[in-house]
C-alpha positions in Angstrom: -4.0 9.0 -22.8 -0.8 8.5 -23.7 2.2 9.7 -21.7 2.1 10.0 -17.6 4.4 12.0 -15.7 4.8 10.7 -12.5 6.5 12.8 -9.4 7.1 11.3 -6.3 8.3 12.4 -2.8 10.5 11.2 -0.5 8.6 9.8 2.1 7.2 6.6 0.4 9.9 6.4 -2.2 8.8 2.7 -3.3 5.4 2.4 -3.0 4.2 6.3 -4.2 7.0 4.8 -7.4 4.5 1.1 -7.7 1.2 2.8 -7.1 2.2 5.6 -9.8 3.5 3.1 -12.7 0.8 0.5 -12.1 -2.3 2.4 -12.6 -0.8 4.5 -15.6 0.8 1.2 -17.3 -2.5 -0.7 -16.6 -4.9 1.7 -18.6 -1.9 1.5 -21.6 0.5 4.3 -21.1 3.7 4.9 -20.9 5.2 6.7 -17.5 8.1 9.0 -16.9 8.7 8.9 -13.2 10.7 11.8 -11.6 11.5 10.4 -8.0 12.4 12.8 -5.2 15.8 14.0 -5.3 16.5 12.3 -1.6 15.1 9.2 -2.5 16.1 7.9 -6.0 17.1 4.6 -5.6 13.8 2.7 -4.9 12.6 4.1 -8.4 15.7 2.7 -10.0 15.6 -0.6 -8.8 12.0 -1.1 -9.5 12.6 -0.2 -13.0 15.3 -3.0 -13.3 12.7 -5.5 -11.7 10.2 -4.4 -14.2 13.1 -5.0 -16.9 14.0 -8.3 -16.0 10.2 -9.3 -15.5 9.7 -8.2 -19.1 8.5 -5.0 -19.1 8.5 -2.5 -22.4 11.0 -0.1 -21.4 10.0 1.9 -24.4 6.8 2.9 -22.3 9.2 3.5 -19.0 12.0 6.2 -18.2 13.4 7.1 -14.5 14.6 10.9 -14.6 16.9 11.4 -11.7 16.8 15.2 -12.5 16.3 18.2 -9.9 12.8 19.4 -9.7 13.6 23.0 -11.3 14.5 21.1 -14.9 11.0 18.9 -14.6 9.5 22.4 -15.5 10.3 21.7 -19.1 8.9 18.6 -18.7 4.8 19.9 -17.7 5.2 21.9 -20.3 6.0 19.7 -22.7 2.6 19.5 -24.6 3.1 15.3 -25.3 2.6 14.7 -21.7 -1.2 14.2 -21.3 -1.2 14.0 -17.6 0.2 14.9 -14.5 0.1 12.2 -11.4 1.9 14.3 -8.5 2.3 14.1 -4.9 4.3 16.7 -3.1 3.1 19.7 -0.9 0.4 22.3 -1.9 2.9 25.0 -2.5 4.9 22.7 -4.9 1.6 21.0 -6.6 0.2 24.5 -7.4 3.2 25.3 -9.6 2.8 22.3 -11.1 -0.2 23.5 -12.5 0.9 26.6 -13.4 3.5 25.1 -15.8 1.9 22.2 -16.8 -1.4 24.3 -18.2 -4.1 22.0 -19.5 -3.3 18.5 -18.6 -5.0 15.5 -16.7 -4.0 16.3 -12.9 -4.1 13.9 -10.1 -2.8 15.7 -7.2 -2.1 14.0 -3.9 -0.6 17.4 -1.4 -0.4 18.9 2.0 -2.7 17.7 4.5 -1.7 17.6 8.5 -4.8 16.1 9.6 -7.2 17.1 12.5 -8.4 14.5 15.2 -12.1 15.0 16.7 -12.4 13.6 20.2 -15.8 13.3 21.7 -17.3 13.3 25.1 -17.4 9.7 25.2 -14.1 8.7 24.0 -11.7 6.1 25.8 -9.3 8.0 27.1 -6.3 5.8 26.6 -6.9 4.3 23.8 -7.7 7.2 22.6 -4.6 8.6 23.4 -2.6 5.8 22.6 -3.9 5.6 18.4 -3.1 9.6 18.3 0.3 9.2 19.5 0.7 6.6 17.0 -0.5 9.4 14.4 2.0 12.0 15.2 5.1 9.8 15.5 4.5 7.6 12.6 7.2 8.2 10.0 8.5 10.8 12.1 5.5 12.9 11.0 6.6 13.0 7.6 3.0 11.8 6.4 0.7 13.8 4.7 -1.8 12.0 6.9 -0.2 12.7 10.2 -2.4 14.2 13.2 -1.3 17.8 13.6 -4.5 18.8 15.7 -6.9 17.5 18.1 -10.1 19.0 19.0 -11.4 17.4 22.1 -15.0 17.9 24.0 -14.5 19.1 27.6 -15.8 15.8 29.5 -12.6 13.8 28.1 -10.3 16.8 27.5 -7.9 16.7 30.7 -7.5 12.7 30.6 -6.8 12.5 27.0 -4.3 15.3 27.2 -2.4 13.9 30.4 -2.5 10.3 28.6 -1.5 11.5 25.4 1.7 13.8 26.5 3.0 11.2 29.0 3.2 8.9 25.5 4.4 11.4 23.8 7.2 12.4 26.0 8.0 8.6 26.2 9.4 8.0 22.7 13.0 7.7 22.2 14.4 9.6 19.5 17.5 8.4 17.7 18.5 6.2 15.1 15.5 3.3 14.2 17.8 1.0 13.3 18.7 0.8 17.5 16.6 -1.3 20.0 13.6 1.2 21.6 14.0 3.4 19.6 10.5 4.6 18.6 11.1 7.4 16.1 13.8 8.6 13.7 15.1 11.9 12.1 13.6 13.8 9.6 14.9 14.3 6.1 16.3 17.3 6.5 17.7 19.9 9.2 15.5 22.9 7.3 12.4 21.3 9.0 13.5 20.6 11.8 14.4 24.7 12.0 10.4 25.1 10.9 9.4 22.7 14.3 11.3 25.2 16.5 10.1 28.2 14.8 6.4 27.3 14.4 6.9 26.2 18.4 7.8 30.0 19.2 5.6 31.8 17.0 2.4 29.3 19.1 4.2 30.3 22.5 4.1 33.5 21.7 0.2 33.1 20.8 -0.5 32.1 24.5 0.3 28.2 24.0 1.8 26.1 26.5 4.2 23.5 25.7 3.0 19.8 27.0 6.1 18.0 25.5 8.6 17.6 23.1 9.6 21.2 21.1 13.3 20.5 21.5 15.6 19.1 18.1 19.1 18.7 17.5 20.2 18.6 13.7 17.3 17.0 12.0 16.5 15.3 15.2 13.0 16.8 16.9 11.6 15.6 19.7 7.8 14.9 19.5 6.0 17.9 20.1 2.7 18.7 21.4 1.7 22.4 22.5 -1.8 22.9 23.9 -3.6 26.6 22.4 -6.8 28.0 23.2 -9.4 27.2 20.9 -9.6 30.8 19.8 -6.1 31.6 19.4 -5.5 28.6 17.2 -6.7 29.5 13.8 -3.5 32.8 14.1 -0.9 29.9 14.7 1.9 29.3 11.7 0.8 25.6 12.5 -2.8 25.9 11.2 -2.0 27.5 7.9 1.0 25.9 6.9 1.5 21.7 7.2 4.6 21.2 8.8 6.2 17.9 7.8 7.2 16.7 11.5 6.1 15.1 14.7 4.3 18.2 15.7 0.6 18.5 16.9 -1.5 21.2 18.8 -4.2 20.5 21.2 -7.2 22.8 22.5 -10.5 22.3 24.0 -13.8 22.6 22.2 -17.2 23.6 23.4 -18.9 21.2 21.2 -18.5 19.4 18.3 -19.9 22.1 15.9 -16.9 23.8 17.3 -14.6 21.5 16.2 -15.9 20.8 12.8 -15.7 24.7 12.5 -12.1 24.9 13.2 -11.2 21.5 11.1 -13.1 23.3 8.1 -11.2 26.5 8.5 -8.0 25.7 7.3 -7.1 25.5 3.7 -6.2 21.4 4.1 -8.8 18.5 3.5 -7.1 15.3 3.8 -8.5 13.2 6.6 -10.0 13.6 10.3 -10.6 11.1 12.5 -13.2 10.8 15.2 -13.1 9.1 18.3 -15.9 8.1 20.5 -19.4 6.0 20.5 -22.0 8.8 19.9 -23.5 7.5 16.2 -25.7 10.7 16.0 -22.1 13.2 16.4 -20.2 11.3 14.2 -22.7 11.0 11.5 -22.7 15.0 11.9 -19.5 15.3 11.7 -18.7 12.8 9.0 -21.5 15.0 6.7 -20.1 18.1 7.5 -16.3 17.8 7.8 -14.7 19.2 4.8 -12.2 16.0 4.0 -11.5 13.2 1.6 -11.7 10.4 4.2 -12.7 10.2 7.7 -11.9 7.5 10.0 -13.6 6.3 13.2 -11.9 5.6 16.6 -7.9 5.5 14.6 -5.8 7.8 13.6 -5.5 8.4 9.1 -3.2 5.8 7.1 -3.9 5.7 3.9 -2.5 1.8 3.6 -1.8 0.9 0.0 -4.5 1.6 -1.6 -7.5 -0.3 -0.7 -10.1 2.1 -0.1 -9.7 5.8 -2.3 -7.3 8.3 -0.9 -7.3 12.0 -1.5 -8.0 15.5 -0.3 -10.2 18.5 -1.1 -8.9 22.2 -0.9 -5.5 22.9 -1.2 -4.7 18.9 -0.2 -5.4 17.9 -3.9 -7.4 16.5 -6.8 -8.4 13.1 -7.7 -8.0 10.0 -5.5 -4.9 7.5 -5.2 -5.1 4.1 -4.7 -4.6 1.3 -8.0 -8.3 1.0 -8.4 -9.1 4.5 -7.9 -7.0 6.5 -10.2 -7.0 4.5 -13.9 -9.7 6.4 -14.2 -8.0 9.9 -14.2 -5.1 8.5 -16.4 -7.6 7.2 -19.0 -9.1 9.0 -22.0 -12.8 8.9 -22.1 -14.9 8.8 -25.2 -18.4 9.1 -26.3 -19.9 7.1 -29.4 -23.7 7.4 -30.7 -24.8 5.4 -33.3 -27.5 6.7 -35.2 -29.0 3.2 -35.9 -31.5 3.8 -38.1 -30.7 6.8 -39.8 -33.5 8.3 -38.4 -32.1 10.4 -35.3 -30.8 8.9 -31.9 -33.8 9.1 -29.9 -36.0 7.7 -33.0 -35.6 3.8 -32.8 -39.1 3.0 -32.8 
């Protein structure tokens, strides 16, 4: 295609750089990465390994510029696509300015876990932890809700706040601890305030909800399943260690309440039942759905992306050449007699 634009975030400053530059360079262009302001530094030292390893720096530029003066950038009619991955908020004025370009858009998500009747309870439990506190819950992947059936609801709950309320919060480079501090204190500000506005909703708070600077504990609040599509949490993904649980009648239930909100990243589902998770992996309204653990997109081995307002296109090398590639169309006329006349 030409010329790839490639903005990163902060929260996989290496890899989101690699992933970017690979599959862009592979099909033949040339890449302007933009890393995250918090986060240059991965982007500039793996430009000076691709330097010394021979790569054309003609075809690569790191812009260590603020994200308001990238705006003249997606305007700039010589870039021919547009590989970003940021929130929904942030990717929607990307395509505003940019106009007609090539998009592939990897944004919010907050994902929803689906726990049926006949679910292990602690393991369960335990691989849902694991998907709130990874990364702090700075993941677009991270398990911000959890739908469970009533036969398992009260031992998956019990199991999964006792975990929760386990973790040590501090710095990760210090023995047990199990989860850092997010990236900065205005998030941690939205944990407290999004834990207030689902209190005063009629939640109940089963662990976590206090922070200190851009510390947080990890935070789960328990809602009724009506009251949860009115909480700040369901509309808006909130990059932190924050999750809300609630009770489903059924699993139609729960798909119905994954579906309503404007994110399709991921789900997972726990339990055994073939004939409910084959319903639910038909109907759910996500990119990838996966089966008794909690979402991690990996590096790439299998396609990742979102539907909704979590994006457009899939990541992962193998996946995205195609949507940084130029297709064309050529039909001989063979015989000079029309296409379709060869005989």
């Amino acid at each position: 295609m030409g010329l790839v634009l490639a903005i990163t975030p902060f929260n996989y400053p290496l890899f989101d750089v690699v992933n970017k530059v690979v599959y862009s360079a592979m099909a033949g262009n040339a890449v302007l990465v933009k890393p995250a302001s918090a986060t240059p530094l991965p982007a500039i030292y793996f430009a000076k390994v691709l330097e010394e390893a021979g790569f054309p720096m003609t075809a690569l530029s790191v812009l260590t510029i603020p994200g308001h003066e990238a705006e003249a950038l997606l305007r700039d009619r010589r870039i021919a696509a547009v590989s970003f991955t940021g929130s929904a908020e942030t990717g929607e004025a990307v395509m505003r300015t940019g106009g007609i370009k090539q998009y592939i858009l990897g944004l919010g998500g907050g994902d929803v876990a689906i726990v049926l009747d006949d679910a292990e309870p602690t393991y369960t439990a335990e691989r849902i932890a694991m998907g709130i506190v990874a990364y702090s819950g700075q993941r677009c992947d991270s398990i911000k809700f959890i739908f469970a059936e009533p036969h398992v609801y009260d031992e998956v709950k019990e199991e999964l706040a006792k975990r929760l309320r386990s973790v040590k919060v501090g710095d990760p480079r210090e023995s047990g601890v199990g989860m850092g501090p997010l990236i900065e204190e205005r998030t941690a500000e939205e944990v407290e305030a999004a834990v207030r506005d689902a209190l005063s909703k009629g939640a109940v708070l089963l662990a976590g909800g206090r922070r200190w600077r851009n510390y947080v504990e990890p935070t789960l609040l328990e809602a009724p399943a009506d009251a949860v599509p009115s909480l700040y949490l369901y509309g808006k993904e909130v990059f932190a260690p924050i999750a809300v649980m609630a009770k489903v009648r059924d699993l139609d239930e729960a798909i119905r309440l994954s579906n309503g909100r404007r994110y399709g990243l991921d789900a997972a589902i726990f339990g055994h039942d073939i004939v409910k998770i084959r319903r639910a992996m038909r109907l759910l309204e996500v990119g990838a759905i996966y089966i008794n653990d909690y979402p991690r997109h990996g590096i790439g081995y299998f396609p990742f992306g979102g539907r909704k307002d979590s994006g457009t296109g899939r990541e992962g090398i193998g996946y995205s050449i195609e949507y940084v590639t130029a297709y064309k169309t050529i039909v001989y006329n063979c015989r000079g007699r029309g296409i379709w006349e060869y005989l």
